[in-house]
Phi, psi and omega in degrees: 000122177267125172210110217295149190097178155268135185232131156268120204259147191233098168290319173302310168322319161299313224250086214279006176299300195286358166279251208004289212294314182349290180318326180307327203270157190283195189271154181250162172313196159257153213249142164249047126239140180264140199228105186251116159279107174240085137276123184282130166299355173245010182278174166314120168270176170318200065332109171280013148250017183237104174269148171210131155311105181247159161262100161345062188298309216214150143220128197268086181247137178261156155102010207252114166240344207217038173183128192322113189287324190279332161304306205267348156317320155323314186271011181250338152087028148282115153223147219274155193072012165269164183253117176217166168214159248233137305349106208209170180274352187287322181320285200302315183289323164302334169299315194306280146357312207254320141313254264265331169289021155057011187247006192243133180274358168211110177243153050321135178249160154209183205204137191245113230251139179216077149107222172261044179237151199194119200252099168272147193249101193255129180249134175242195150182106212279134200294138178276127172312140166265095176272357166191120186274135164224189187202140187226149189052052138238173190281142193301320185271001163286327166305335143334278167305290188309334195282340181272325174302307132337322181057043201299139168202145189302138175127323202292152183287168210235109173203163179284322185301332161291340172255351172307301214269007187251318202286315189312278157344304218247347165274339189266334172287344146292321187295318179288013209249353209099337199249113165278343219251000179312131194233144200203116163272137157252157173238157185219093180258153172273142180278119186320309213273308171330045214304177173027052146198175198251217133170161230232119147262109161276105165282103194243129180229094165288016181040182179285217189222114218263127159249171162260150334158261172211175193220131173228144135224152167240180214040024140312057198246027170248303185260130154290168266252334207275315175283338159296321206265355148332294215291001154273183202224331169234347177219113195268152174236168202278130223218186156269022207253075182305318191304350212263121171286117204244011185282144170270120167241153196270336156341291217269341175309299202282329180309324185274348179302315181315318185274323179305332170288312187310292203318297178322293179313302172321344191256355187096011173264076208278346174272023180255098151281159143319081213256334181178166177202139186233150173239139181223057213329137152303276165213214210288005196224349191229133154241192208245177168207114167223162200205124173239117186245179163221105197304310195089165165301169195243121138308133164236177205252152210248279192232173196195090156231164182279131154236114173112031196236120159248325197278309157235161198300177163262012163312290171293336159281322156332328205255342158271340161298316175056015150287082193267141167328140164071050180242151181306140155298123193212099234264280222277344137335301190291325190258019150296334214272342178251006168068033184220180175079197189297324209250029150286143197229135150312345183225004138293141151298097150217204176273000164285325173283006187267312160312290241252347148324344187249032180060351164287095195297304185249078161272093172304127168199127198225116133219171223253131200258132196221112172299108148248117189058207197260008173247336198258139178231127177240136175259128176238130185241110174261148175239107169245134213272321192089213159244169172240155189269145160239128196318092229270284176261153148242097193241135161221165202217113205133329202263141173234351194218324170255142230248113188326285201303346160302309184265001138301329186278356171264000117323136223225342176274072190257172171290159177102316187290141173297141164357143152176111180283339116356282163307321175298332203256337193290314205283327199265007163266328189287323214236015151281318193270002162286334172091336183271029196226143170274085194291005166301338193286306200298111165195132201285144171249122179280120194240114148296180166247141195298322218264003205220136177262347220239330207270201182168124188270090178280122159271159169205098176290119171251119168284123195249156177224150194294110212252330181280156188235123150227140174230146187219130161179180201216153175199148178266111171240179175029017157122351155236227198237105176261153142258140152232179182206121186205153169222142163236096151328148170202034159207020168313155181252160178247340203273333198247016186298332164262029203248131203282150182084343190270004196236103191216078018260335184248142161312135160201158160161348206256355211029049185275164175233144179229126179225135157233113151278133165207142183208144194218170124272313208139311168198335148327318191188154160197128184237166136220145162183168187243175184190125171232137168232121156281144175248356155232096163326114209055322197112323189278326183223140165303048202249100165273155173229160178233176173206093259202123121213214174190183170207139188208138174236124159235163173212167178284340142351075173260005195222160150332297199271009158244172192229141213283123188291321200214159215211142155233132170223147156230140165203158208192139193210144076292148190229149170210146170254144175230155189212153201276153165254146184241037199187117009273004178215176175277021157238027177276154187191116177274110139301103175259159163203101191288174168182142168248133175237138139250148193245138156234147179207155197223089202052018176266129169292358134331346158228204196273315163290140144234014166199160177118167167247114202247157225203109178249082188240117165232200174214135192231163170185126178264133195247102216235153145232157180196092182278345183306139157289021163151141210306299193302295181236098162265154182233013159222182117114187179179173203207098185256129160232129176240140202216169176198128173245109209251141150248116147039180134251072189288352188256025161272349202215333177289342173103001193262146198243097185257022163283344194270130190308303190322304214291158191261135175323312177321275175317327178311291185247049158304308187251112184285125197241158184171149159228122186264159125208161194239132162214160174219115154231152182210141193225133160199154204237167181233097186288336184247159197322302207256039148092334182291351164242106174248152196265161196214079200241118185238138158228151149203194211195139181218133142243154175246117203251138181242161221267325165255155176263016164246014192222051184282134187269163209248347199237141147090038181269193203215157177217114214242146211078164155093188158312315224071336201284076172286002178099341180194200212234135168228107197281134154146328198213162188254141161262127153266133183281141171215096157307146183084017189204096213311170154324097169100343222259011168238014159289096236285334174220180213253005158278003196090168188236142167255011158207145173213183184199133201201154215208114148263127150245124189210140164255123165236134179235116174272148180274312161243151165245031205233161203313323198293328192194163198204083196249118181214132161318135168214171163229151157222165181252143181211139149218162182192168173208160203242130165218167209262315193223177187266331139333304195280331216280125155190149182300346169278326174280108174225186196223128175278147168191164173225176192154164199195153199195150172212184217217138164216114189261140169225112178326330167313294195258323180117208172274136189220139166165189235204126192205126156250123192277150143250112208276134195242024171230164180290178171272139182293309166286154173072033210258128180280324199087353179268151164293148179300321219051329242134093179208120207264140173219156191239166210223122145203127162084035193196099230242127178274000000 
């Protein structure tokens, strides 16, 4: 077919689909750009039964001002010199093409046709840009949050559906805020200076704030109604319990329908669903809930065999199942105990872990549930034990600053060994307690090999975080002003310390740790001290050694210009080796440690001593476990230490009547003699599914014991209240922190206590979790009390407080925070008759 001349060919016009959709689009605002369609009305259409091959001479796009033409011919799969013909699906597909990029409210082609050449004519006409999202009735840091939520960003294109779908996000980001009731407008202006843009005001009126109301249910008739809204765990009706969140999320809803099904099955019901729930508003401030169920018959479990179990008998898996004939059918028991489902915990016992602690890596276990009659269940527990794996590879990744073999000898996965998920779990405690990882992070990635049913490859992609501290900084104690200054390292190498090149900015890769403190007033205090800890002494075995001292002067000198009558010094070194235990588990770990002080004091009242020179070598040794899942925010796992601390008993043998009143304080405590001990636990559990509220329940317990009783030692008693935060290090006593109760204020005399004992209960929840800063809310309950003697001393008298707090560890400086206590007993010092009451205490480098 021949056609003399140029004939303008309107391929969109052929093509009645892409007219369809034309008609489709929605209205745009006013638009400043003009889009002039010249099609001629008398030309020739195509023949639609005839295709003929043209050549691409030209393309031509009109209607275009604010976008790369030579872009959009590419993203449109048009380049001038292809062969295409013509009627065809190429047209229609370049329309397509140009439509998906969202940027145009009108496309069209056309073809201008000259012999076997064809000049295509793409008439566009571009969606007017949104050059600024604003917001009227929020607050700036919530326009903050949407806006990052929303992901709102300048440039983006102007369509109702884009604003449709913004004002919806933003109705729904309040309803979870509480305000169900939220109305969210848009206004839409043309930008004065700006042709082809807009800008977008979300007008929000959030109404009040929407609670629930009350929670009903029916066909409930083994539990009421009051005892069902227990088994929720986030959605609540609104009681007298003000702390209780009563806001509806619908999220947080099906999750609890989930546990409320859990509840039933733990009771033997195992047929017990949901049938329907309705949300309704009360009126503009309150809605409703009702949830209609159906509980079923109550089960018991009838008979229980094992099938497919060869590697153990089924004696020993019975008996770690521990799910006996005629016992309640209890769903969520059964499958903790077998370790599968919802309810697998990597760090439970169960019979799963029993596999795969033995290398069966992929070891399977399904049971199968059989209804005998309208009460009875017989259980077939199948088993597929598999091969067991063996460890292939071992890889790690991430690290930049700490040296691959520091963090191998801290693994527990090596090649050659069998699989034991155990160890895995042994290994992501361990390489939480190096401090340089991000322990939100730390998780191994498990490969079999392809080529192998038996190997298996393991990684540990590691995020490393900023682990070292330096601090400048001041706090007012004892009526004046310390300055410190201290850095601690905490990954140096000793090894690469002449080694060229090794210093960016300190040798490091080894994880040694080195802390220098130093804190003055001026003439009042000056402390110093040091610390090197290796935690593996040679590289070879996990035998750490430390090594410490220090020095400190107070004097009575509180202002410059005076000069000082009386003194207290101390200075002191110490060494200790620690060593991992591998019996009865690997996370036991002993401690020695020797050391020597000397106290010199010159009239200071504060101890038992006040003049003289006193003279302290003992030996302490700690007998420790320590299971937490991680240093910062842990949420298992738990930590006991028991220490006992010794001296010499010089007063068996030196010959001295230290009864006698007559002897000088000097001659007294030349040698200071005493037997301490210590114990500590601390426990902690994780209450909600995903683990972030954690519960925190701690004891401990300190006596200072003497070996004569006319020879009680004056130094290394304990000062039980308050913070610790004394503004500086005070050598001589241990500070016990006792929230709700000043400094010092449970110590029964003004020499300090020789015993105490304390109680933590703490709820924690975090605001962050991420390696730059690590931030959590807590509230607690403490009692704890201070004694003079080992007489006075029990564990029931204690002095009570409560109180909320909240805690921010920053990789720099360290841990900081802020707790306010209320002591709801009177004080041993000062005692008023009055309650401690009301008391703010500050947290820095130091966790209660």
């Amino acid at each position: 077919m021949n056609y003399p001349g140029k004939t303008l060919l309107t391929a969109a016009l052929l093509l009645l689909a892409s007219a369809g959709r034309l008609s489709a689009q929605e209205t745009e605002p006013a638009d400043t750009t003009e889009t002039a369609y010249t099609f001629s009305e008398d030309a020739p259409m195509l023949d639609g039964t005839e295709k003929r091959l043209y050549r691409l001479r030209d393309i031509r796009i009109h209607g275009v001002r604010y976008l790369n033409k030579e872009v959009l011919k590419s993203s449109a799969g048009l380049a001038v010199g292809d062969s295409i013909y013509l009627p065809s699906s190429f047209i229609s597909t370049a329309i397509d093409r140009l439509w998906n990029q969202r940027l145009f409210s009108d496309v069209r082609i056309g073809a201008t046709i000259d012999g076997d050449d064809a000049d295509l004519e793409i008439f566009l006409r571009e969606r007017p840009r949104v050059y600024s999202w604003n917001f009227e009735g929020v607050t700036k840091s919530k326009q903050k949050d949407l806006m990052e939520k929303l992901q709102l960003r300048r440039g983006t294109e102007y369509s109702d559906y884009v604003i449709d779908k913004n004002r919806k996000l933003i109705e729904a980001y309040w309803a979870e805020k509480g305000f169900r009731n939220a109305r969210v407008e848009a206004r839409i202006e043309n930008d004065a200076v700006r042709p082809n843009a807009v800008n977008v005001t979300f007008v929000v009126d959030r109404g009040p704030r929407v609670r629930i109301g009350r929670i009903n249910f029916t066909g409930n008739e083994q539990f009421t109604d009051k005892r069902l809204r227990r088994t929720f765990k986030k959605t609540h009706q609104k009681s007298l319990n003000f702390l209780r969140n009563t806001k509806l999320k619908e999220s947080d809803f099906e999750e609890d329908k989930d546990l409320l099904i859990d509840f039933y099955n733990s009771k033997g019901f195992r047929n017990a669903t949901v049938l329907r729930d309705s949300i309704y508003p009360i009126n503009e401030k309150r809605l409703g809930i009702d949830i209609d169920l159906s509980e079923g018959n109550k089960y018991y479990i009838r008979n229980i065999t094992w099938v497919g179990n060869s590697v153990y008998d089924t004696e020993k898996l019975q008996n770690m199942f521990g799910v006996h004939p005629g016992d309640t059918y209890d769903k969520k028991t059964m499958h903790k105990r077998l370790g599968i489902g919802r309810e697998e915990n990597p760090e439970d016992m169960s019979v799963k872990s029993l596999y795969q602690n033995e290398g069966y890596l992929m070891s399977q276990i399904d049971p199968s549930e059989i209804i005998i009659g309208a009460d009875s269940i017989n259980l077939e527990i199948k088993i597929f034990e598999g091969r067991p794996f063996t460890i292939n590879e071992v890889s790690i990744s991430g690290n930049n600053r700490i040296d691959d073999e520091i963090i191998r000898r801290e693994l527990y996965t090596r090649p050659g060994e069998l699989y034991n998920r155990a160890l895995l779990m042994q290994t992501i405690r361990t390489l939480n307690a190096m401090g340089h990882f991000n322990a939100e992070s730390i998780m191994p990635d498990i490969r079999p090999v392809p080529t192998s049913n038996e190997l298996v490859d393991i990684g540990w992609p590691l995020e490393e975080t900023a682990s070292d501290q330096f601090n400048i900084a001041g706090g007012w104690g004892s009526g004046t002003f310390v300055g410190s200054v201290g850095i601690t390292l905490n990954n140096l190498s000793l090894k690469n310390f002449f080694k060229k090149g090794a210093w960016h900015p300190y040798p490091m890769g080894q994880n040694q740790r080195l802390s220098i403190s130093a804190q003055t007033n001026g003439t009042y205090y000056k402390a110093f001290s040091f610390s090197f800890t290796d935690p593996w002494l040679g590289g070879r075995k996990p035998n750490s050694f430390m090594l410490s001292a220090h020095y400190s002067e107070q004097t009575d000198a509180y202002y410059l210009f005076q000069k000082s009558s009386e003194y207290f010094r101390t200075y002191g070194i110490a060494a200790g080796l620690g060593k991992r235990l591998t019996w009865p588990d690997p996370y036991f770990s002993l401690y020695a440690e020797a050391s020597y002080e000397r106290y010199m004091l010159k009239d200071w009242d504060y101890f038992v001593m006040k003049n003289g020179a006193a003279n302290l070598l003992s030996l302490k040794f700690v007998f420790s476990r320590n299971s937490v899942d991680q240093p910062l925010y842990p949420r298992r796992g738990s930590e006991f230490s028991a220490s006992v601390q010794l001296t010499p008993p010089y007063s068996l043998w030196d010959g001295k009547d230290y009864s006698d009143r007559t002897m000088s304080d000097n001659e007294r405590y030349k040698w200071i003699e005493f037997h301490k001990w210590q114990f500590k636990a601390r426990m902690y559990q994780a209450l909600s599914r995903n683990s972030n509220l954690v519960l925190m329940l701690s004891a401990e317990m300190g006596y200072l014991g003497n070996y004569n009783r006319h020879k009680e030692s004056p130094f290394e008693r304990f000062e039980v209240g308050g913070d610790g935060m004394s503004g500086y290090n005070i050598y001589g006593i241990d500070i016990i922190s006792m929230r709700g109760y000043e400094d010092g204020a449970l110590d029964p005399t003004s020499n300090y206590s020789r015993g105490y004992n304390k109680y933590t209960a703490e709820l924690r929840y975090p605001v962050i979790l991420k390696p730059s800063s690590t931030i959590y809310a807590l509230v607690f309950l403490e009692g704890g009390n201070a004694f003079d003697s080992w007489k006075s001393f029990s564990p029931f008298k204690i002095k009570r407080s409560a109180g909320v707090g909240v805690r921010l560890f920053l990789p720099v400086v360290g841990m900081l925070g802020i707790d306010w206590g209320y002591g709801f007993d009177h004080p041993n010092q000062g005692n008023t008759g009055r309650r401690s009451g009301s008391q703010f205490h500050f947290v820095i480098g130091q966790q209660f």
